[in-house]
C-alpha positions in Angstrom: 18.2 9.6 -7.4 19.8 11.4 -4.6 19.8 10.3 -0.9 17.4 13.1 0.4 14.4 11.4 -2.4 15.2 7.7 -1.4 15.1 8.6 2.1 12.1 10.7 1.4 10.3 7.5 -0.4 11.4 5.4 2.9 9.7 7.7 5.1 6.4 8.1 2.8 6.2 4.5 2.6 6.0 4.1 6.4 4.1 6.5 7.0 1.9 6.3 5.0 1.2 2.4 5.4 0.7 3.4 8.8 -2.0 5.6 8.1 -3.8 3.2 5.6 -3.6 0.1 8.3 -5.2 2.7 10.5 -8.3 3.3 8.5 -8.5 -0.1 7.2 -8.6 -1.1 10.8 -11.1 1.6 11.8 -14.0 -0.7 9.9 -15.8 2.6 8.5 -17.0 1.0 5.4 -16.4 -0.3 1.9 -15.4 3.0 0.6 -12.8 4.1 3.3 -11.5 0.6 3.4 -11.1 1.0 -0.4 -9.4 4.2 0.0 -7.2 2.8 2.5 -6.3 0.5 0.0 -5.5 3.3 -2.6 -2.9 4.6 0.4 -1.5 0.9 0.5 -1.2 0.9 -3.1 1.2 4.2 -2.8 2.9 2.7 0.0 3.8 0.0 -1.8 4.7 1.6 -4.6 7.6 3.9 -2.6 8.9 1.0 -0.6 9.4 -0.9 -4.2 11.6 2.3 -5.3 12.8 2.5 -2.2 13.8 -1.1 -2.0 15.8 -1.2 -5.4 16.9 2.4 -5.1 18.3 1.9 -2.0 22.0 0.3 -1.5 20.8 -2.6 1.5 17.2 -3.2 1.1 15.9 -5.3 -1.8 13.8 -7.6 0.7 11.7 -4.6 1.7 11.3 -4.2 -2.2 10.2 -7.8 -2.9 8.0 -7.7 -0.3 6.4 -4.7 -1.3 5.9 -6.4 -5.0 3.5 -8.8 -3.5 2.1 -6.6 -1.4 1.2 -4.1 -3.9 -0.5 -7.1 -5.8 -2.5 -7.7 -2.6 -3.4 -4.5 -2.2 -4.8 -3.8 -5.7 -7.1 -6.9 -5.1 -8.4 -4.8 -1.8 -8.9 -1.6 -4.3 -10.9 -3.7 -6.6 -13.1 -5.2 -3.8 -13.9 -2.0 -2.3 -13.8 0.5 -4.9 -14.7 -0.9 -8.4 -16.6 -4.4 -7.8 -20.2 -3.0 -7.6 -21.9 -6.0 -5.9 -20.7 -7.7 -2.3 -20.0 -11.4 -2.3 -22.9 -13.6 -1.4 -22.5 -15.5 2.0 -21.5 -19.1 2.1 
């Protein structure tokens, strides 16, 4: 993969994870905190390739492993799980 593409993944990933912390933050329900999710997801997804692609970054990578898990778990809870858990 050339430079331009791993730089380009670098750049999508922050971005992006910017943009998804911004509507998770925003509290505008259970769908557009699930679709901020779906942006993490991506996010996480380029910083992985990023991480192993790149030649000095492999901690951005791991990180991004775990948070991709967490971040699936937020897509299920908001987007696929039909009924809200019952208060404590």
């Amino acid at each position: 993969m050339g430079d331009a593409a791993i730089t380009g993944l670098q750049w999508y990933g922050a971005v992006a994870g910017a943009v998804a912390a911004l509507i998770v933050s925003l509290d505008l329900g259970r769908r557009w905190t699930g679709i901020g999710f779906v942006i993490f997801v991506t996010s996480s997804i380029a910083l992985v390739l990023w991480g192993f692609l790149g030649p000095e970054a492999k901690g951005i990578g791991t990180q991004n492993i775990i948070l991709f898990v967490i971040n699936l778990i937020g897509v299920y809870r908001y987007l696929i799980r039909k009924k809200a858990p019952s208060p404590a």
